[in-house]
C-alpha atoms as one frame of an Amber mdcrd trajectory, in Angstrom:
protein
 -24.697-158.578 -62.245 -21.724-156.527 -63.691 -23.112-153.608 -63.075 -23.804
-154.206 -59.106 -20.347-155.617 -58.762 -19.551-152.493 -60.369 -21.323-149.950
 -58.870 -20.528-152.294 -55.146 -16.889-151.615 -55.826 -17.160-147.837 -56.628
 -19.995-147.689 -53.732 -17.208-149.289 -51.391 -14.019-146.657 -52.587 -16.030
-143.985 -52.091 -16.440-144.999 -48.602 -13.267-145.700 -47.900 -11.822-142.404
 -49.518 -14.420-140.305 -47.781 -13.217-141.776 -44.485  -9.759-141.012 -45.087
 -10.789-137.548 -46.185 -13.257-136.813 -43.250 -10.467-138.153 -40.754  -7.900
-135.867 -42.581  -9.856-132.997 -42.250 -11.390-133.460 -39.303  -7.688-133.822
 -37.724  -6.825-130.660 -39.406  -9.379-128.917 -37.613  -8.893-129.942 -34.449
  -4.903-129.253 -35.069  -6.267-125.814 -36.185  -8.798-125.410 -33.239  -6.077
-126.582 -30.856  -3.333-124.024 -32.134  -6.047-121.057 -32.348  -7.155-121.590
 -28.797  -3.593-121.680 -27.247  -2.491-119.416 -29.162  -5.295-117.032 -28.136
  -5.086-118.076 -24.953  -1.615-116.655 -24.760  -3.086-113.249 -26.521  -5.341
-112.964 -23.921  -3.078-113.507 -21.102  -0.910-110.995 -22.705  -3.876-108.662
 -23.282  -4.808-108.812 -19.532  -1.217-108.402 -18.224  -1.046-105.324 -20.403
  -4.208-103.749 -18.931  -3.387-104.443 -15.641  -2.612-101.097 -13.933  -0.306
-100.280 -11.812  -0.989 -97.486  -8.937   1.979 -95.347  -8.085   2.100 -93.844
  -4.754   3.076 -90.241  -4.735   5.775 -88.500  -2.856   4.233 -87.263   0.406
   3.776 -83.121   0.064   6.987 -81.404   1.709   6.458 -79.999   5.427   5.164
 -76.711   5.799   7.925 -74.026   7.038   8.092 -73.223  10.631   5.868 -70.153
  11.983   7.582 -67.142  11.999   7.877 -65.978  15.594   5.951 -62.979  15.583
   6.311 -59.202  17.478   5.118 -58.376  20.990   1.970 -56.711  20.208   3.108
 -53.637  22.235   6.569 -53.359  20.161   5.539 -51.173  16.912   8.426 -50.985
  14.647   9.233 -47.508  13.276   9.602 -47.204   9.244  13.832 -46.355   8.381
  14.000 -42.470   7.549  14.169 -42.195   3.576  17.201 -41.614   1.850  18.855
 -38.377   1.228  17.143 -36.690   4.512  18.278 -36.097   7.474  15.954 -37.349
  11.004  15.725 -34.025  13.037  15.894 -34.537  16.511  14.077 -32.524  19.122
  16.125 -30.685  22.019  16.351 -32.290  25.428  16.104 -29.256  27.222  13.744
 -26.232  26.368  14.087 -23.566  28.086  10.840 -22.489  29.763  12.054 -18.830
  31.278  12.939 -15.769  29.136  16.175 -13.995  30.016  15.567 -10.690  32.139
  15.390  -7.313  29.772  15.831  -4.171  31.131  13.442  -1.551  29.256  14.706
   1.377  30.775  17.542   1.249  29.399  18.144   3.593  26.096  17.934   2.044
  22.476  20.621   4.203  21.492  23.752   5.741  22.945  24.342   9.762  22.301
  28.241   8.726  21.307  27.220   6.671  18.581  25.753   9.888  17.006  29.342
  12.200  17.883  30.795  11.691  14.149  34.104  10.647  16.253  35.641   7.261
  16.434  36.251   4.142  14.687  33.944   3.161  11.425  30.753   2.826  12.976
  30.442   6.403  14.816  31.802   5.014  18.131  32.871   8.165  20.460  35.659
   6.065  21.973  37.680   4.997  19.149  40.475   6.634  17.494  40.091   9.870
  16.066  39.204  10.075  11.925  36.710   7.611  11.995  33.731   7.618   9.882
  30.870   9.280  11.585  27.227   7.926  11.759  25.121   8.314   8.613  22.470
  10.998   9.397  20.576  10.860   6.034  19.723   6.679   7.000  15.987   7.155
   8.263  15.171   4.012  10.984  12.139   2.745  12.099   9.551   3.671  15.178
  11.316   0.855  17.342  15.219   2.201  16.793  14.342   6.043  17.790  13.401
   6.777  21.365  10.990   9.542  20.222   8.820   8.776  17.134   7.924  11.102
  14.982   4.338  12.648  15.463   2.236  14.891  13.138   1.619  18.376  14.418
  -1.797  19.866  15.140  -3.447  21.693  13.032  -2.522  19.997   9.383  -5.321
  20.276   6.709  -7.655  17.020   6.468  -7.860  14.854   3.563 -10.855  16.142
   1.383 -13.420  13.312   0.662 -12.702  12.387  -3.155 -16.166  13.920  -4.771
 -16.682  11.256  -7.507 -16.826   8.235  -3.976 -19.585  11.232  -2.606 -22.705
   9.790  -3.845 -22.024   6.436  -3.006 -21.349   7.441   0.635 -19.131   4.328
   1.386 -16.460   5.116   3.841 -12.936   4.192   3.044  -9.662   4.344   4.713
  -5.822   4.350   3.517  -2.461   3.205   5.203   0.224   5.333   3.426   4.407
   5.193   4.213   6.850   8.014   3.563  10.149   9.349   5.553  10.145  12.272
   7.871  13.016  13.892   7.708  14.960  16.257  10.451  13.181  19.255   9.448
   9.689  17.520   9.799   8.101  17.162   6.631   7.425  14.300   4.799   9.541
  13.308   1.647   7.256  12.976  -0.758   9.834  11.089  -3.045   8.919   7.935
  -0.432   5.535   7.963  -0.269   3.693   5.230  -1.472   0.268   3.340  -0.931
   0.682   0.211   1.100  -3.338  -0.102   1.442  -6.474   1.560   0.112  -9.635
   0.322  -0.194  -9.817   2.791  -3.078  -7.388   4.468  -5.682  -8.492   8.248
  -4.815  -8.616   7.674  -1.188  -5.072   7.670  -1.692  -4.833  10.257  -4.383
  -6.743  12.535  -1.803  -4.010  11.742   1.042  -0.585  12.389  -0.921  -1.904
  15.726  -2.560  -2.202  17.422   1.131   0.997  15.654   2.744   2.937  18.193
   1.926   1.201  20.815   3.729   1.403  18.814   6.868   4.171  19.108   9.579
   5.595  16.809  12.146   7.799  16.555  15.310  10.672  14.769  13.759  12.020
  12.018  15.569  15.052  11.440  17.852  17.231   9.437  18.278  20.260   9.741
  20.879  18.992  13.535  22.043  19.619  14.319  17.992  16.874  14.478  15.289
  16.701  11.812  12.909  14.690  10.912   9.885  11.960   8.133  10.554   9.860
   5.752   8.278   6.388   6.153   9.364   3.281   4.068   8.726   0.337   6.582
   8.622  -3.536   5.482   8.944  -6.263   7.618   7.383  -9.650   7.143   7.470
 -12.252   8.370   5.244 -15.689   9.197   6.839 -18.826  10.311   4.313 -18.869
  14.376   4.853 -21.519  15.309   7.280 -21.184  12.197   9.492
C-alpha cells in the first residue's frame, strides 16, 4: 500500500510538471511561430516592394530639322574658279571681216636700199646714217623676185650603192644665194632626206649650179632658199 501511495504521488507530479512544461513550451512556440510569421511577413512585403519595377518614360526624340529649300531645277550652280588662276573671259565682239590689203603694192621701198638716211637705211633722213645691211639674206616672202636656179645645171647623180634596191628617194636641202648667184655652200644643210646619200649626192653638185639671184627694191639681194630634189631610179 506504500508503494501505490508512492508511485500515485510520483504518477500525479509527473502530470502536473509535464503540464506545466507542455504549456511552457507550447506557448513558446506559438510566441516563436507568431514572431517568425510577422516578421516574415514584413520580409516579404519588403521583398515585393523591392521588386516592384518602375517604368520610366523616355524623353520624346528631338524634331527633325526643317527641309532645306532646294534649287530650281533649271538653276545649275557654276563651281568658284580655283585659286591662283585667273577666269578668262571671251570678247564681246569678234570681228567677222578682215581689213582690206592691197597686194599690189611693193614689199619693199628702193630708198630703204640708198645707204642714205637715218639708222635704218631710210633715204629721207639726215645725211650719215647707217645704210642697209646688204650681206643680211631674207626670205622668198621679203624679196619681190625670188631667186630661181638657171637652166642647164648638172642633175644629182643617183647614189650607186641605193641602185640595186631601186627605191626612189627625195631631199629638201636650204642654203643662201648670194648676189652673184651661187649658193654658199657654208649654209647648206639637210632639212629632210629619206636617205643620208640622197643628200650627199645633192651638196657635191651645188656648187656647179647657178641661179638668178633675187631682188629686192630693183637691187640684188641674197635669199634663203628651200630647194626640193627628187630622186627617180635611173632609166625610169
Amino acid at each position: 500500500m506504500f508503494n501505490n501511495l508512492i508511485e500515485s504521488k510520483r504518477k500525479s507530479e509527473k502530470t502536473l510538471g509535464g503540464t506545466l512544461v507542455s504549456i511552457g513550451l507550447h506557448a513558446l512556440l506559438i510566441t516563436l511561430a507568431v514572431y517568425v510569421t510577422a516578421h516574415a511577413g514584413e520580409k516579404v512585403v519588403e521583398k515585393n516592394r523591392q521588386e516592384d519595377v518602375v517604368f520610366a518614360k523616355a524623353p520624346p526624340p528631338p524634331p527633325p530639322p526643317p527641309d532645306q529649300p532646294k534649287p530650281p531645277p533649271d538653276v545649275v550652280a557654276a563651281p568658284p574658279p580655283p585659286k591662283g588662276f585667273q577666269v578668262l573671259q571671251a570678247p564681246i565682239n569678234i570681228p567677222d571681216k578682215l581689213p582690206d590689203i592691197d597686194l599690189s603694192k611693193a614689199v619693199t621701198d628702193e630708198k630703204d636700199f640708198s645707204g642714205k638716211g637715218v639708222a635704218g637705211g631710210k633715204a629721207n633722213g639726215v645725211v650719215g646714217g647707217t645704210p642697209t645691211n646688204s650681206d643680211q639674206p631674207y626670205f622668198e616672202f621679203q624679196v619681190e623676185k625670188p631667186a630661181l636656179a638657171r637652166e642647164g645645171n648638172p642633175n644629182p647623180k643617183y647614189p650607186s650603192m641605193l641602185e640595186s634596191s631601186r627605191v626612189e628617194g627625195d631631199v629638201l636641202a636650204q642654203f643662201v644665194v648670194d648676189t652673184s648667184g651661187r649658193a654658199e655652200m657654208s649654209t647648206f644643210k639637210i632639212l629632210q632626206a629619206s636617205n643620208e646619200l640622197f643628200g650627199s649626192s645633192l651638196k657635191s653638185v651645188l656648187p656647179s649650179w647657178r641661179f638668178y639671184p633675187a631682188e629686192a627694191g630693183g637691187h640684188k639681194v641674197k635669199q634663203i632658199v628651200q630647194l626640193p630634189i627628187k630622186f627617180n631610179v635611173p632609166g625610169h
